[in-house]
C-alpha positions as CSV (number, residue, x, y, z in Angstrom):
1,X,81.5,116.8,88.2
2,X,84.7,114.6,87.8
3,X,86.2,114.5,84.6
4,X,87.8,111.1,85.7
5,X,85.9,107.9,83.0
6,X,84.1,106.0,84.1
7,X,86.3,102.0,83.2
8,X,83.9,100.0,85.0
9,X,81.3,101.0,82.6
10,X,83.6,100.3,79.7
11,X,83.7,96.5,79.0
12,X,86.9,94.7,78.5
13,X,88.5,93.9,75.2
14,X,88.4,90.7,74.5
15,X,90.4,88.7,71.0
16,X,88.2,87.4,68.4
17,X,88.8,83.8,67.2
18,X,87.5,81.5,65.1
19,X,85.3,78.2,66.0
20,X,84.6,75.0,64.6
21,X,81.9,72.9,65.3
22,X,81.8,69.3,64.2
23,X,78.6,67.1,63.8
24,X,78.5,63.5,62.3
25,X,76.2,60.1,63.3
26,X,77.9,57.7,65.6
27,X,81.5,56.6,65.0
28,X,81.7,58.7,61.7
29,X,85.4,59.7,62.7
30,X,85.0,63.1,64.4
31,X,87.9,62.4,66.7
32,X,90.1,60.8,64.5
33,X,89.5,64.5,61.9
34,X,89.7,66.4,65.1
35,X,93.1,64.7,65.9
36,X,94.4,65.5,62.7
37,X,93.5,68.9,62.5
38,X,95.4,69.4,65.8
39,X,98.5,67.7,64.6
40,X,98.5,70.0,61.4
41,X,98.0,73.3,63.4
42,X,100.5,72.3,65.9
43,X,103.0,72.2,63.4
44,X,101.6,75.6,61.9
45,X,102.3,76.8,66.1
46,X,98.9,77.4,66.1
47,X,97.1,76.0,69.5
48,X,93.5,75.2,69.9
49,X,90.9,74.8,72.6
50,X,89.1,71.6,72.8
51,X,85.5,70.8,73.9
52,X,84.9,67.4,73.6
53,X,80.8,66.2,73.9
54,X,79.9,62.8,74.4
55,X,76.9,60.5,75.8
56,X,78.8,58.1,78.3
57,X,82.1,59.0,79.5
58,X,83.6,61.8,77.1
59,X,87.4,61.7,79.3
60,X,87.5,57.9,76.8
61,X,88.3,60.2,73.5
62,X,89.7,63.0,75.5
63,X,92.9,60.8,76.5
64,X,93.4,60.3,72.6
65,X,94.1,64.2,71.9
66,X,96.2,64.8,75.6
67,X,99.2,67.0,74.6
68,X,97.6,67.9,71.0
69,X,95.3,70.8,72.1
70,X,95.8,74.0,74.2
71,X,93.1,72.9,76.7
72,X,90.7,69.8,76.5
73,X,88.1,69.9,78.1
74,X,85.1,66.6,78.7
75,X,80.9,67.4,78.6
76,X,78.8,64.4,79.2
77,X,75.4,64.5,77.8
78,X,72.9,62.3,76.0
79,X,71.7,65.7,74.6
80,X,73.9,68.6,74.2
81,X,71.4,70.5,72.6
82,X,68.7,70.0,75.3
83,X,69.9,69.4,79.1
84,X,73.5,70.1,78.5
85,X,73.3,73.5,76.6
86,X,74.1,75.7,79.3
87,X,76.7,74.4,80.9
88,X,78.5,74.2,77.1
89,X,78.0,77.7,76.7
90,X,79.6,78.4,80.1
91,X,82.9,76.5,78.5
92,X,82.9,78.3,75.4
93,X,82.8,81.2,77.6
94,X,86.1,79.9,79.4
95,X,87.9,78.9,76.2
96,X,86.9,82.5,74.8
97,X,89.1,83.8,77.4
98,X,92.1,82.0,77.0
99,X,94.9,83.3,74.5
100,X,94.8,81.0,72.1
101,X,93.9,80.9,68.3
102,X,90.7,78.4,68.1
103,X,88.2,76.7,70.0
104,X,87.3,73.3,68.4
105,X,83.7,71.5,69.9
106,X,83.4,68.1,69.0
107,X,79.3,67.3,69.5
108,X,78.5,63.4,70.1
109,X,77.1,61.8,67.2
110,X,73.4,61.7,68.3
111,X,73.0,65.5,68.4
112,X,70.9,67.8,66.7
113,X,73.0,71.1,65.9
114,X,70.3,73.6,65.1
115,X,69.6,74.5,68.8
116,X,73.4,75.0,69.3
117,X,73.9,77.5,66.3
118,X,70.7,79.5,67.0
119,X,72.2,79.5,71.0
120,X,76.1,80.8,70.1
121,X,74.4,83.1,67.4
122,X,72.6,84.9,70.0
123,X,75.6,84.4,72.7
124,X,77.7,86.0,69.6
125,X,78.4,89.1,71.4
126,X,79.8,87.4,74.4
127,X,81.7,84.5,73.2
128,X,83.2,86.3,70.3
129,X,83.7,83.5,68.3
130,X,84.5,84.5,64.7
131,X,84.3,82.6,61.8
132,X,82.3,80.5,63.1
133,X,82.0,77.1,61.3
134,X,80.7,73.6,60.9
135,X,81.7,71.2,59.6
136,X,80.0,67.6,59.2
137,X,81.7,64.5,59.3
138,X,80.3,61.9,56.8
139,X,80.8,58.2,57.3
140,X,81.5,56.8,53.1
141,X,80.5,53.5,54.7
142,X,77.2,54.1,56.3
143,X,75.9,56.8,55.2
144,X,72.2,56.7,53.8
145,X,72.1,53.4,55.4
146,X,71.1,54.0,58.9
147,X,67.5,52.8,58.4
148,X,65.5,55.0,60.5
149,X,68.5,57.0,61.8
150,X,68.9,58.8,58.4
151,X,67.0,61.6,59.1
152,X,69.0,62.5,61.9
153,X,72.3,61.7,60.1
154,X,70.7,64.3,57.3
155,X,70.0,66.8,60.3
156,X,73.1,66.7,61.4
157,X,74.5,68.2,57.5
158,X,71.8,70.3,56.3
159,X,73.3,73.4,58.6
160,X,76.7,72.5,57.7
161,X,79.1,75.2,56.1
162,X,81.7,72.3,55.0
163,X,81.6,68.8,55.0
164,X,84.4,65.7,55.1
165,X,83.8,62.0,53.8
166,X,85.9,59.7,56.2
167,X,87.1,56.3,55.3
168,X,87.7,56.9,51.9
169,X,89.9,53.5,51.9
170,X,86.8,51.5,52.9
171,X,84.6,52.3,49.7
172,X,85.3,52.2,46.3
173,X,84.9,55.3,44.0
174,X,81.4,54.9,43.1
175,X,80.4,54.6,46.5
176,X,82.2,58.1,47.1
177,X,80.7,59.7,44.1
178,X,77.1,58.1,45.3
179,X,77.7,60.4,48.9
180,X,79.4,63.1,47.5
181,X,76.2,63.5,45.5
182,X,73.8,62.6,48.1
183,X,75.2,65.3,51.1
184,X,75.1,68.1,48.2
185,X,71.6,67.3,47.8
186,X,70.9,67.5,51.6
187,X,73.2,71.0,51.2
188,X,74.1,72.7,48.1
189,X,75.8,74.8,50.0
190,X,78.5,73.2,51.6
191,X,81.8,72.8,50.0
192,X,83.9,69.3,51.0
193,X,86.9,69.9,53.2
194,X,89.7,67.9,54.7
195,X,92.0,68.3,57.8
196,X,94.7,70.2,55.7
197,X,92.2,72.4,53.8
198,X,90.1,73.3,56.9
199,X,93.3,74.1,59.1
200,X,94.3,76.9,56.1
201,X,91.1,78.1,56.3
202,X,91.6,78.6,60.5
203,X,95.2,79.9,59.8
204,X,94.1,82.8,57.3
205,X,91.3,83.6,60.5
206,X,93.9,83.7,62.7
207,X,96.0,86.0,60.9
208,X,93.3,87.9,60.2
209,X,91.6,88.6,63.7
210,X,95.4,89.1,65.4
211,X,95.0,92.6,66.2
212,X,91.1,92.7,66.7
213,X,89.8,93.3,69.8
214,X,86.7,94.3,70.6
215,X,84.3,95.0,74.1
216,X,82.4,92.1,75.2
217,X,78.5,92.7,75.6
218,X,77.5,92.2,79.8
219,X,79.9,91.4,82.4
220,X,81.3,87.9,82.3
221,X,81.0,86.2,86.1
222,X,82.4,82.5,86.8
223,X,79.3,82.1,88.0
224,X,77.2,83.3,85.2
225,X,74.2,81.2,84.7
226,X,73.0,81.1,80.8
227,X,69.6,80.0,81.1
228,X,68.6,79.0,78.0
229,X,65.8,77.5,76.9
230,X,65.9,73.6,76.1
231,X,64.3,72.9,73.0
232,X,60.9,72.4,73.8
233,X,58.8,72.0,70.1
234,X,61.0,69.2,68.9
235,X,60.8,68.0,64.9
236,X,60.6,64.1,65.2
237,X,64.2,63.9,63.2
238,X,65.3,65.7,66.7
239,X,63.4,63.4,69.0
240,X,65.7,60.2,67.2
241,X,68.6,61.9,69.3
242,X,66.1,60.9,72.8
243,X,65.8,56.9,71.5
244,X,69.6,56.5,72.0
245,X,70.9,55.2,75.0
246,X,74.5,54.5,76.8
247,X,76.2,52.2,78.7
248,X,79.6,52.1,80.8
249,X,81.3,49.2,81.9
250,X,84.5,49.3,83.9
251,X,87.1,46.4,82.5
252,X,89.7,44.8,84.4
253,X,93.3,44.9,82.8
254,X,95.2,44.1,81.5
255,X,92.9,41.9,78.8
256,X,94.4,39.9,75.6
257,X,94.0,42.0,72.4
258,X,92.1,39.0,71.0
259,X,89.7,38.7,73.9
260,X,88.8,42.2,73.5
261,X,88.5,41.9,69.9
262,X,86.0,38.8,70.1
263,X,84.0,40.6,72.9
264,X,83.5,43.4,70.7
265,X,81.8,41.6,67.7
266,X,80.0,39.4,69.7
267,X,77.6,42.5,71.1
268,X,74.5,42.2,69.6
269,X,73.1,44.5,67.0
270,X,71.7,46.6,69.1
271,X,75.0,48.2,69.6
272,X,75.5,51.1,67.5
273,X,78.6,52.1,68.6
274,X,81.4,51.2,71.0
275,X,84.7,51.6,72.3
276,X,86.5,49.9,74.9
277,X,90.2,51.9,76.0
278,X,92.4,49.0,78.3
279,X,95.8,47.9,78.8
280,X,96.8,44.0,76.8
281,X,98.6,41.1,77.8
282,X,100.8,42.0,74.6
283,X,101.7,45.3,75.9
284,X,100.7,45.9,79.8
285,X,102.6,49.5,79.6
286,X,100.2,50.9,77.5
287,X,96.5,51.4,76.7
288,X,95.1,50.7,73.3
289,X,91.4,52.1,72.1
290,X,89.2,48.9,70.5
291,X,86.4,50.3,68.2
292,X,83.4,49.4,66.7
293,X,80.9,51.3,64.5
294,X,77.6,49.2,63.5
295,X,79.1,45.7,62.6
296,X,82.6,46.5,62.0
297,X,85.8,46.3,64.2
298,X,88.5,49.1,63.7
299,X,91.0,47.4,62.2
300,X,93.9,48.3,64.2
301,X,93.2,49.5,67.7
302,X,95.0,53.2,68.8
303,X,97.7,53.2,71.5
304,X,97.1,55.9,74.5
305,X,99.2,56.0,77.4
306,X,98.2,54.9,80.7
307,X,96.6,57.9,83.2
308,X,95.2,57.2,85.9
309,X,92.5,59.8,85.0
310,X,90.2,57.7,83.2
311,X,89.5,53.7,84.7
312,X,89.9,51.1,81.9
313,X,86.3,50.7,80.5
314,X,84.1,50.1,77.4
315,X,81.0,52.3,76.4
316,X,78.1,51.2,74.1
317,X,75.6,53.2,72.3
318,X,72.3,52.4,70.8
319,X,68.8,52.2,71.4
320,X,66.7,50.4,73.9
321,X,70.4,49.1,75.2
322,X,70.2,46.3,77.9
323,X,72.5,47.5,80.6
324,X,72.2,43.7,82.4
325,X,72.1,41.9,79.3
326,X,75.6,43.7,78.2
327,X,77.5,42.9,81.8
328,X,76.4,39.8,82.0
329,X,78.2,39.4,78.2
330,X,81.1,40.9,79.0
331,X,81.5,39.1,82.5
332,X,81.0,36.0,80.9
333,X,84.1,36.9,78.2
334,X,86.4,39.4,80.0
335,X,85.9,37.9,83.5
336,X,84.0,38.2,87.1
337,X,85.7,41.8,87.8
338,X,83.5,43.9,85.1
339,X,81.1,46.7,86.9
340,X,78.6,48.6,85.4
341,X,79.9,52.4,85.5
């Protein structure tokens, strides 16, 4: 008999690193966290993996973090946790072979997490994601006050490990007592986290899995197929994720600021959430993101560069959402050249 080993029987070593996994409703400021946690471990030299998740046209947000992470890459879905599983756990796969430190995945703000974290915790011996955290983003604005959303928002926190209260400047200090008490009660135990405290925690993981390596269970094939099961006994807080809807409409550019502005808070209730990313009359050599989250505009709209990757175009998010009824709006405001996407 040889004495020579047998390596193809021996599976490869693979680094461990550490994940984060945001959640949060609609417009609660997932990206905007995500972007600063980027900036902060870029200046630590730390580089991350991106996974960006959203209903319409994810490449929208993804041109707001070019040059922050190691690798960004877009998953449309209306629900991650359902129709789009697999194909996110073949990405994860991709990001866990890469060489750098963290993998950041951003979910849209419709989606239940629970079928995500009982997925990667069986897939745990191939992604070899470790720490694995998440970490809820909680509107100080809105939350509680989503009507019959809030169970969905609550869904969304109870398996949380950490949570962060955005727009802190838009409330007063009873309001962000009032939530502060209301997600402990949803879960005790999560402890609050910002940006700077939740990059420390990643830094002390990376230091602490440099070194580790470890065999990955099964052999890894690009054209591994996951299979795994969509969720099939839903709770009704998960079914709220099904009632939401999208819409894309391609814009012509460039548009004045104010037009854009006015467009915005003129869609109708309806409208849960939009953006619209276009070049201005003011400033044709760049692109600027317009928000909107329920009823309010963002004040101040974010600058992105002009790519040619992504078209300039608006989404909207809601439920029961009028495709028609919203071109017809926006033709009627932004001009004769708007397409549905």
């Amino acid at each position: 008999m040889s004495s020579v080993p047998d390596t193809a029987a021996v599976p490869p070593l693979v680094s461990v690193r550490p994940m984060v996994l945001l959640s949060g409703f609609l417009g609660a400021g997932k990206t905007t966290f995500l972007r600063e946690c980027l900036r902060i471990l870029s200046e630590k030299r730390l580089r991350a993996d991106v996974i960006l998740n959203d209903r319409e046209n994810p490449e929208i947000d993804c041109e707001t973090l070019r040059g922050q992470g190691a690798s960004i890459a877009a998953l449309a879905g209306a629900c991650v946790c359902c129709e789009g599983l697999d194909e996110l756990a073949g990405l994860v796969m991709q990001c866990s072979e890469t060489e750098h430190d963290a993998l950041f995945v951003e979910l849209n703000g419709t989606a239940d997490p629970v079928p995500l974290l009982e997925s990667f915790t069986l897939l745990e011996s191939r992604f070899m994601m470790r720490p694995r955290w998440q970490v809820c983003v909680i509107d100080a604005r809105h939350w509680g006050k989503r009507e019959g959303y809030s169970g969905l928002e609550e869904l969304q926190l109870e398996t949380a490990s950490q949570f962060m209260i955005s727009h802190h400047d838009s409330v007063g200090e009873s309001r962000l007592v009032e939530v502060r008490g209301a997600a402990k009660v949803v879960n005790p135990h999560a402890s609050e986290t910002n940006a700077l405290a939740l990059v420390e925690l990643l830094a002390k993981a990376v230091a602490r899995n440099r070194g580790v390596a470890v065999g990955r269970t099964g052999q890894v094939r690009k054209d591994d197929r996951w299979s795994l099961a969509c969720v099939k006994d839903v709770s009704p807080r998960h079914q709220l994720a099904h009632e939401f809807t999208g819409c894309q409409i391609l814009l012509p550019e460039p548009l004045p600021a104010a037009t854009v502005r006015s467009w915005l808070d003129a869609l109708p209730d309806e409208v849960i959430r939009s953006k619209a990313l276009v070049r201005t009359v003011e400033a044709p050599e760049e692109r600027h993101l317009f928000e909107r989250v329920g009823r309010e505009l963002a004040p101040r709209p974010l600058r992105v560069p002009v790519s040619k990757r992504v078209p300039a175009s608006a989404i909207m998010i809601g439920a029961e959402l009028d495709p028609d009824a919203l071109l017809e709006a926006a033709r009627s405001q932004l001009g004769d050249n708007c397409v549905l996407g």
